[in-house]
Residue, then its C-alpha position, 0 to 999 in steps of 0.5 A: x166894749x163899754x157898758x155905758x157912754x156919756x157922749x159930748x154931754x153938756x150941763x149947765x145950772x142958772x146958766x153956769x156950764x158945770x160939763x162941756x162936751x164930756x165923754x166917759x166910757x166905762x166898760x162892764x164890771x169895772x169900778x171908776x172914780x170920779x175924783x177932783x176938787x170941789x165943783x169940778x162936775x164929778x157929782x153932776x156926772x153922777x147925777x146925770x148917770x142916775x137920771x136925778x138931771x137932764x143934759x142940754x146937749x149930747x147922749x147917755x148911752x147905755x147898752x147902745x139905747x139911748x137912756x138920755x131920756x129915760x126917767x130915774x125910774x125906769x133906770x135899773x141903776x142902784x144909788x148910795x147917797x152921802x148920808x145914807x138917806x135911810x128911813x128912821x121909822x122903819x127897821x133895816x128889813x124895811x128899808x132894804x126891801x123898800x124898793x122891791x115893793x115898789x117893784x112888786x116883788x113878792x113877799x116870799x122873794x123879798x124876805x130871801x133876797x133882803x135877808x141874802x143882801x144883809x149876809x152880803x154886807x156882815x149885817x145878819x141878824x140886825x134885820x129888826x133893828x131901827x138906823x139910830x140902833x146903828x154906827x155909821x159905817x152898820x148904816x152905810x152897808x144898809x144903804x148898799x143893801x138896799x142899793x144892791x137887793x134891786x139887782x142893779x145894773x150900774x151902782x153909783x155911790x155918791x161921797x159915801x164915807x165923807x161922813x165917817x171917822x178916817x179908821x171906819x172909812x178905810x175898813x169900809x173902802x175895803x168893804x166896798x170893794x169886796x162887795x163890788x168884787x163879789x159880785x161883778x157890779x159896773x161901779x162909779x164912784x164920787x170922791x175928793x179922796x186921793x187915796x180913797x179913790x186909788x185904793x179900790x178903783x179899776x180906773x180913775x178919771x181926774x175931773x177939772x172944771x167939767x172935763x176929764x184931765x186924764x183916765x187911767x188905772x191908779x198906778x199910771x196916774x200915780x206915776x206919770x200924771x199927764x197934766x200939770x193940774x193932774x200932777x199937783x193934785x196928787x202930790x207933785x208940788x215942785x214944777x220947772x218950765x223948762x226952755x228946751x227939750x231934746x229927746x234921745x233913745x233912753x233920755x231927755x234933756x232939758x235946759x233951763x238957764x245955765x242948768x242942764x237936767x237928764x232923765x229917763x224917757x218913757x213912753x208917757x212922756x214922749x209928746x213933744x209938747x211935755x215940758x214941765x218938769x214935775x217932782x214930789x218933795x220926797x223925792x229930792x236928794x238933799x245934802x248940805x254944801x261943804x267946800x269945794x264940793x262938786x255939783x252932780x249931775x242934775x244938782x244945783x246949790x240952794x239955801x233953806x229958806x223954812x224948816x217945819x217938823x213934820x212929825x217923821x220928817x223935816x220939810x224944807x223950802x229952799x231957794x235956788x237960781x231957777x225958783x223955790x222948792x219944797x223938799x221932805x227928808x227924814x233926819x235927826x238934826x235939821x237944816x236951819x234957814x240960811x244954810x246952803x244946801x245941794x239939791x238932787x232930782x234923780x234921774x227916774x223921779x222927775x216926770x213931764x206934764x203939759 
């Protein structure tokens, strides 16, 4: 049963819709991330479940009472802000127990639940300690401290590691998610970073000009993205509109051109209308043409168009009868532009999206 439902919410700014007719439901415990690109509406979503804005149309449900209404303050909900928005006059015990008296929480329970909060985020000891005394990723616990000792009921975290260096903001995606563990918070988390996203969340929503695309566990999404604008998101870079589709028991065919393709059916891919094939550039078979060589099954000969050195790889534009694609493959010696090669797209590595 979920926890809290966003239902046929609307939004706009100046007149610009930013969410139309959007529903989320998010079920209690669970960690969700909203991901997507810059102003696809993931942090008006956020916004609007913490009461910072008002929808023009639809309900905010939450434990089936409508709290569409119901003003930031009278919301128990914890929020992390991108840049930890934290008090630089007082110490880190202050800035925790912040919200505990504006509750008025007593003295005697204030010091024990701040001092229970800093244990939970390896901060003891640094309670008489100012912001600036702090690095970024010791500021960013605080902010969680201070957003948990409230004992929230929803926590919403808003882009909290865009400012931390790459090493810091893996050490603390895991943090976050060993806190959220810990104690069983119902979590909606903001990013536009893929692997962020996917590494700590029960569930991820993939947000596109203020709907939901797909909502799935980050394996699902990872593996059969539903739509095209899902796919390319993250990482499938090579698309084929096919001409025909035709389903069999434990395959599909798909016809483009005088090219024929087979590949495993699955139950993701079984709405008829799914006939855009997608696959990743590491996932290509690539082998240079010799003479007389026979085409194999799902093969076609291309001619590389542009190497560029990767680093561990070599990646490749090729060219062929039915458009360019882009291809990664690891090798010593590499394929240079106008060199004929034979593509493969194996079987299990090609997906169907809408």
């Amino acid at each position: 049963m979920a926890l809290f439902t966003l239902q046929n919410i609307s939004v706009a700014y100046n007149k610009k819709e930013i969410l139309k007719d959007f529903n989320l439901k998010i079920e209690k415990g669970k960690l969700v991330s909203l991901l997507g690109p810059s102003g696809c509406g993931k942090t008006t979503t956020l916004r609007l479940i913490a009461g910072f804005l008002q929808s023009t149309e639809g309900k905010f449900l939450f434990k089936d009472k409508d709290y569409t209404k119901v003003p930031v303050n009278k919301r128990n909900f914890g929020f992390v802000f991108q840049n930890y928005a934290l008090f630089p006059h007082l110490t880190i015990f202050d800035n925790i127990a912040f919200g505990l008296r504006l509750r008025k929480v007593s003295k005697i329970e204030i010091e024990k639940r701040v001092l229970n909060m800093l244990e939970t985020v390896n901060l003891s000891g640094f309670q008489n300690r100012f912001p600036a005394e702090l690095s970024g990723g010791q500021r960013q616990r605080v902010a969680i401290a201070r957003a948990l000792v409230i004992e929230p009921e929803i926590l919403l975290f808003d882009e909290p590691l865009s400012n931390l260096d790459a090493n810091l903001r893996v050490n603390m995606r895991v943090e976050i998610r060993r806190i959220q563990q810990e104690l069983g918070i119902t979590t909606v988390y903001v990013s536009h970073d893929q692997e962020e996203c996917f590494s700590i969340s029960d569930q991820v929503a993939i947000m596109n000009k203020g709907v939901i695309e797909q909502l799935s566990d980050p394996a699902t999404i990872y593996q059969y993205p539903e739509t095209k604008f899902v796919a390319d998101f993250i990482g499938f870079k090579n698309f084929i509109e096919f001409d025909q589709r035709i389903d069999k028991e434990n395959e599909i065919e798909l016809y483009k051109g005088n090219l024929v393709f087979t590949i495993q059916r699955h139950v993701h891919m079984n709405n008829l209308n799914k006939k855009i094939g997608a696959i990743r550039p590491d996932d290509f078979m690539l082998t240079e043409m010799t003479e007389d060589q026979v085409i194999p099954q799902n093969g076609m000969i291309g001619m590389v168009k542009v190497t560029t050195f990767l680093g561990r790889s070599y990646q490749y534009v090729v060219e062929t009868s039915i458009g360019d694609f882009t291809i990664n493959k690891e090798m010593v010696d590499p394929y240079h532009a106008g060199q004929k090669v034979i593509i493969v797209i194996p079987r299990n590595q090609m997906v169907l999206v809408d």
